[in-house]
Structure formats: structure tokens, C-alpha cells
LODRENTOR-411033 format. One record per residue: x, y, z of N, C-alpha, C in turn. Coordinates in pm, whole numbers, plus 50000, padded with zeros to 5 digits. Layout:
BEGIN
XYZXYZXYZ;...
***
This chain:
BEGIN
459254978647827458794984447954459184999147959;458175006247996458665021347985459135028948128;460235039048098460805044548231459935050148280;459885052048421459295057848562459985074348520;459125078548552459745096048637460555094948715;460115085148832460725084148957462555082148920;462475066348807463775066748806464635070048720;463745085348630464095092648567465495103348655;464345108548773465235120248862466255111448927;466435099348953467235090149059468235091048946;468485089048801469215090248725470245100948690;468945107548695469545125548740470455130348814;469825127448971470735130049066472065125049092;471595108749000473645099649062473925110948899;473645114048810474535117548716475505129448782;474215139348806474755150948913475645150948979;475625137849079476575138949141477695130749120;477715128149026479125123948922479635133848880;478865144448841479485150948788480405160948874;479555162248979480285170649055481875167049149;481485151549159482705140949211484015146049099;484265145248995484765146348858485015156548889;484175165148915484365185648829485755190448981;485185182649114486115185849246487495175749236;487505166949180488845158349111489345166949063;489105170748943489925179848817490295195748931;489275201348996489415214049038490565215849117;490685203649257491645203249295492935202449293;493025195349140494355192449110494615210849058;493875216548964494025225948875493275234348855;492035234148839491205244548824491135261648851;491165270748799491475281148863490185291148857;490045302148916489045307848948488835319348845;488295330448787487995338048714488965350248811;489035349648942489605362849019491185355348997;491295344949043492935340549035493415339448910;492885336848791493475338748617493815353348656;492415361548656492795377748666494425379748694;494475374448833495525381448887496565373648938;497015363148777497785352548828499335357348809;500215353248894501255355948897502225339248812;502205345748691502475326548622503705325748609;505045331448670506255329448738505965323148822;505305328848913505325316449059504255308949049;503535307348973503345296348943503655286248882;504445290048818505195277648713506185270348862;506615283548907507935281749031507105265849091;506155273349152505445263849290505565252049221;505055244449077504485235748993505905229648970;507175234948891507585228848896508615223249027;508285227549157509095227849266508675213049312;507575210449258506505198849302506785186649205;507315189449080507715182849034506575176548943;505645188948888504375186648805504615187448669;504095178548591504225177248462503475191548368;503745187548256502955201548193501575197648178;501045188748212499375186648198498695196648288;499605201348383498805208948501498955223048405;500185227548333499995240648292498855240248180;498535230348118497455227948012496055231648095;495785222848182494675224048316494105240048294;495075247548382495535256248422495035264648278;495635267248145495535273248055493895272847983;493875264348018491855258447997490925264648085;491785262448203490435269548308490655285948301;491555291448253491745308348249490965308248150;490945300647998490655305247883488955305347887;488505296647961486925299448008486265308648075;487435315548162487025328948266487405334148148;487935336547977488125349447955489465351747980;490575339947993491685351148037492865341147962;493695350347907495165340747828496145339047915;496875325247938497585325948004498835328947981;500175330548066500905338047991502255321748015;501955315147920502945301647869504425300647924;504715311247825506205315647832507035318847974;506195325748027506325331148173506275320948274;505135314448210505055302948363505935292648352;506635289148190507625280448125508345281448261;509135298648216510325300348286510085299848448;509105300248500509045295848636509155281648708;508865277948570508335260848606509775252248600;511235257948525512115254748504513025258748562;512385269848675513505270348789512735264948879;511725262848910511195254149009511585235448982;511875233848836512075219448847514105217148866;514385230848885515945228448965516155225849086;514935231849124515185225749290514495214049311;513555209949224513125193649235514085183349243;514625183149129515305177549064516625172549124;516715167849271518005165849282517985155249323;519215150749392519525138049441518385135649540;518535139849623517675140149757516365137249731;515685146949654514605145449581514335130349535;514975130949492515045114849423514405101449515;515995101849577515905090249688515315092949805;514495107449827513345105449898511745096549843;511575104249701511065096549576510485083549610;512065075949583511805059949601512055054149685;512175056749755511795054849953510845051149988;509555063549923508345061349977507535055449868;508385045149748507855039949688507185049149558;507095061649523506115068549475506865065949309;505945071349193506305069049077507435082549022;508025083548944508955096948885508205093448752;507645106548724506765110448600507615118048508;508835116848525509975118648418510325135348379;510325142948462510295158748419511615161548485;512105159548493513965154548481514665155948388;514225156748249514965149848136516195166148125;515615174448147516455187048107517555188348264;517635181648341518185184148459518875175548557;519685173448512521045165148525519995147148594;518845148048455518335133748493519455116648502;520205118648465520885103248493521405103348630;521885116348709521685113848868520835112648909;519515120048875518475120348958517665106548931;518165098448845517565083048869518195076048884;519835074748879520925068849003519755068349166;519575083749215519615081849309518205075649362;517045080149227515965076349284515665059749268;516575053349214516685037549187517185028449316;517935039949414518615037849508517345034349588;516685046749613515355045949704514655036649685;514525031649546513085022949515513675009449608;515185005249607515854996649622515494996149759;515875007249841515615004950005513925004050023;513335010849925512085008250004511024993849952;511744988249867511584969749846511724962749962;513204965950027513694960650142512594963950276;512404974850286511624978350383510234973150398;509694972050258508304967650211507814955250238;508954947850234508934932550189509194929550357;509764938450467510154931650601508504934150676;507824949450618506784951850675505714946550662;505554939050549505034927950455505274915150557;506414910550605506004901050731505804902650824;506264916150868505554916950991504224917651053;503624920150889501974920750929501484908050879;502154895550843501824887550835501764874750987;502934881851058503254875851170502484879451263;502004891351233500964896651324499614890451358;499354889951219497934884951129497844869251209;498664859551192499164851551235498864848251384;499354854251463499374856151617497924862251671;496904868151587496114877851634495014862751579;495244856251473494414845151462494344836351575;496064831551584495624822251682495124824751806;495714837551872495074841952030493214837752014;492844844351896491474839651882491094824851862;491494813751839491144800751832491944796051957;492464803552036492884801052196491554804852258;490854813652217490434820052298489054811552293;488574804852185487674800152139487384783752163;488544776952224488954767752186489044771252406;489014775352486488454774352628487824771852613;486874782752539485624781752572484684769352559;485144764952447484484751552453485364735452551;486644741952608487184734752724486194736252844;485774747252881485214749752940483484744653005;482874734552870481774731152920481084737552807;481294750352695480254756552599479364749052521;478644739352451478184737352369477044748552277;476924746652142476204756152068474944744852072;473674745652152473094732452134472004735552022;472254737851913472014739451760472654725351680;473554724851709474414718651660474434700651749;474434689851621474494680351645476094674151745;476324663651789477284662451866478914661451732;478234649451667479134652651553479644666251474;478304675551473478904688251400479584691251518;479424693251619480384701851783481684692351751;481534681851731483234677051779483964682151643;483134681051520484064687651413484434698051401;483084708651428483934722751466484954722251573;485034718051671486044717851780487314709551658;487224700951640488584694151549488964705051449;488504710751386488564723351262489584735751359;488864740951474489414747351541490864743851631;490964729451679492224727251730493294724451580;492604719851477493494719351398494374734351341;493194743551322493914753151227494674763451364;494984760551488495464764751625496824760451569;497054746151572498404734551588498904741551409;498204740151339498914745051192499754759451214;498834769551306499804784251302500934780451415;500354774751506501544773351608502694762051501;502604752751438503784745351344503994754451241;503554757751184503754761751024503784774351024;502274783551028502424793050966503114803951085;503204806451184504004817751279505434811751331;506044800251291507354798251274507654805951130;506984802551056507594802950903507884817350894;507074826950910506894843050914507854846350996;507954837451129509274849951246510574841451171;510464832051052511944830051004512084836750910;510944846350851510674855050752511014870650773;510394871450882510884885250926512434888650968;512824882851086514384879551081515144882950954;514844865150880515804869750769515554884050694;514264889250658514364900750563514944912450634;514624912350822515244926350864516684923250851;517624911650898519064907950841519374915450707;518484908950607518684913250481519004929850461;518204934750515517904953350514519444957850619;519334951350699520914956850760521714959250666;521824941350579523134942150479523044949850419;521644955650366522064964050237522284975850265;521814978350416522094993950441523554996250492;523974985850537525894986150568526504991050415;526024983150339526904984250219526464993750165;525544997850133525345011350022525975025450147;526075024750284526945032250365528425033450306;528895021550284529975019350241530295019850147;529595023550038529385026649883530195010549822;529315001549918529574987449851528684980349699;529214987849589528594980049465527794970649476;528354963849542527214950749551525484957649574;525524960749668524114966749683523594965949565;524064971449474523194967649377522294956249331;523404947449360522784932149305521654930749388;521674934949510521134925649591519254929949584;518134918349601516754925949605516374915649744;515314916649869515144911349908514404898049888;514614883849991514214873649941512954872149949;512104864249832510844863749837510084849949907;509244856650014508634849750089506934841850031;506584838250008505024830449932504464827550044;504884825550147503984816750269504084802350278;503714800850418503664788050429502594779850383;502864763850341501704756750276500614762150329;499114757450246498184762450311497684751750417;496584760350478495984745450589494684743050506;494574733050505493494724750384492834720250488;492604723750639491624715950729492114702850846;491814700550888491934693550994492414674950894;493134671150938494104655850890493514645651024;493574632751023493844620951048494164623251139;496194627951121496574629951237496554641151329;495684647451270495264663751361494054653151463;493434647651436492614639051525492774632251643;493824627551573494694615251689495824623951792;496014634751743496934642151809496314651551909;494774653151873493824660451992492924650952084;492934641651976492544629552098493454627252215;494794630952174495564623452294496004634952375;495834647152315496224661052387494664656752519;493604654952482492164654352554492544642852661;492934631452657492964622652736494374624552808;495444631552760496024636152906495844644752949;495024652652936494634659653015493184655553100;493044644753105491684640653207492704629553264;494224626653273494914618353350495334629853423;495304642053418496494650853525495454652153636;
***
């Protein structure tokens, strides 16, 4: 079968604009202009780069995009900028801000008193597990609670008199059984299990933040406990039946 014109240019254009997606990736990180090579100041630039804590791929970047305007960059110069800029990276603080916010260390440390600076950034990764793993239930508890308000909410309505009259009487009472069931599962199972989840992990995050206050070793050992969830709900049971049957008939005795 032979190609169209049509989806000759359609080819065209997504290439185009791949390419241009790509060309504003690379530019942003590095790219430099024919006026800024001109009149680059590659002390402070090395400074800024390594202050940021950028590997040498960016001075490579950087050395590529001058050498296309026409212009040499000056290596040596931006070396020495880039190596007093990675002194002020490079510290504690730096660090265990680092792994706090979870982020990766791309290893440009090695010349600069690196066995503190991953003491401390090991520290961070440590608190921000703890933190991860409590925020991690809390949006599960959330998730949880924001379900059921909705199968409360859904589950009037058809108290109320709703029928979908699409639907046979048997399909209505099963969707209604489906819906009181997976209600009674978050109210038993799954939003107990999570607020015994959250608790314990914010407990957990206290301890570890008392003790590493206290420059208590232990901290080390410790990682927070891992939560999987509660069983799943596989659907409405037997006794999910008999237990809304009898929720239904006392309530037409009150």
C-alpha cells in the first residue's frame, strides 16, 4: 500500500515537533547562545554550576553549544569556578537538605570532604522515608474516608425511594448489596487499618526525631514499618447479606 502526501506532512509535523520538544529539553538545561559564548564569563559560570551541584555533562553541553557559534570555551577557567562553587555545595546542610526531599546525589562530592557529605545526606534520606511512608497513609486514610462518604451518599439515595428503572429488581438489589457491602468493609477493615497505620508511623517519626536530636545511634537502625494494606474486598459475602438484611428490617421496626 503506498503512502498518502497527506500522511507524509502529518509525519513531518509530529517529527518537527519532536524535534523541537528535545532541542527546548537540552536548551534549557544548557544550551548557550552565540552572544552569551561571546561574552561568557566561565568563572562564574563554573561558580553558578558548581554551586548547584552540576555534574560536568553540563560543562560538556555548554562546550558544544559555544563550539557551534564559533567560540572555544575556556575549560580550565570554568574548572576553577566550578570547584569553588562545589565548596559551597558540598556541605552538611546541603546534604541533609538533599535527602529530605528525597532527591538523588549525583556524586560530585568526591573531592570535598564527601564521607560527611553522605553521613549527612543518608541522614535525610532516613527522615524523609519516615515522613513518606506517614504521608503515604495519610492519603490512604483519606482515599478511604472520601470513598466511603460517597457510598453513604449513594446508598440514601437509594434509602430514599431511587430506583435506576433500567435495571432488573435483582440487578437493583445486587448493586445495592455491592454498595452496602464495600461501605461495612471500609468502615471494618480498610479505615481502621490506615488510622492504626498512620498513628503508628507518625509515633514512629517522633522516635526517630527524639533520638537523632539526641545523637541516639540507634536512629540508625531504625526504617519505618511497612504497611501493604488491608485484605482486599473481593465483593459482597453471605454474611454481608444477612447482615443488611437485618440492618433493613430494623429499621422498618423503629
Amino acid at each position: 500500500m503506498g503512502i498518502r502526501t497527506t500522511d507524509i506532512g502529518v509525519h513531518c509535523m509530529l517529527y518537527r515537533a519532536l524535534l523541537v520538544l528535545v532541542t527546548t529539553i537540552f536548551s534549557g538545561c544548557a544550551t548557550m547562545s552565540a552572544d552569551q559564548c561571546a561574552t561568557a564569563d566561565w568563572r562564574s559560570l563554573g561558580f553558578q554550576d558548581g554551586s548547584r551541584g552540576e555534574t560536568l555533562a553540563l560543562a560538556e553541553r555548554r562546550g558544544s553549544a559555544c563550539m557551534e557559534h564559533g567560540y572555544v570555551m575556556d575549560r580550565s577557567t570554568y574548572e576553577d569556578g566550578r570547584n569553588a562553587g562545589l565548596g559551597q555545595y558540598c556541605t552538611a546542610d546541603t546534604a541533609y537538605s538533599l535527602g529530605e526531599a528525597g532527591q538523588s546525589y549525583n556524586g560530585v562530592c568526591s573531592a570535598h570532604n564527601e564521607q560527611e557529605f553522605l553521613a549527612a545526606y543518608n541522614r535525610g534520606l532516613d527522615l524523609h522515608a519516615f515522613t513518606s511512608a506517614v504521608a503515604s497513609a495519610e492519603s490512604e486514610l483519606a482515599s478511604a474516608r472520601s470513598r466511603h462518604d460517597y457510598l453513604d451518599s449513594e446508598l440514601d439515595k437509594y434509602d430514599d425511594g431511587y430506583r435506576d428503572e433500567n435495571l432488573t429488581m435483582e440487578e437493583h438489589n445486587n448493586l445495592v448489596l455491592n454498595l452496602w457491602a464495600e461501605r461495612r468493609y471500609l468502615e471494618e477493615e480498610a479505615i481502621p487499618y490506615w488510622i492504626y497505620a498512620n498513628r503508628f508511623l507518625e509515633e514512629q517519626l517522633d522516635e526517630y526525631q527524639n533520638k537523632v536530636a539526641y545523637n541516639d545511634a540507634s536512629a540508625d537502625a531504625m526504617e519505618p514499618r511497612a504497611f501493604p494494606g488491608p485484605q482486599a474486598h473481593d465483593g459482597p459475602t453471605s454474611a454481608d447479606a444477612r447482615a443488611m438484611l437485618q440492618e433493613v428490617l430494623g429499621s422498618l421496626q423503629q
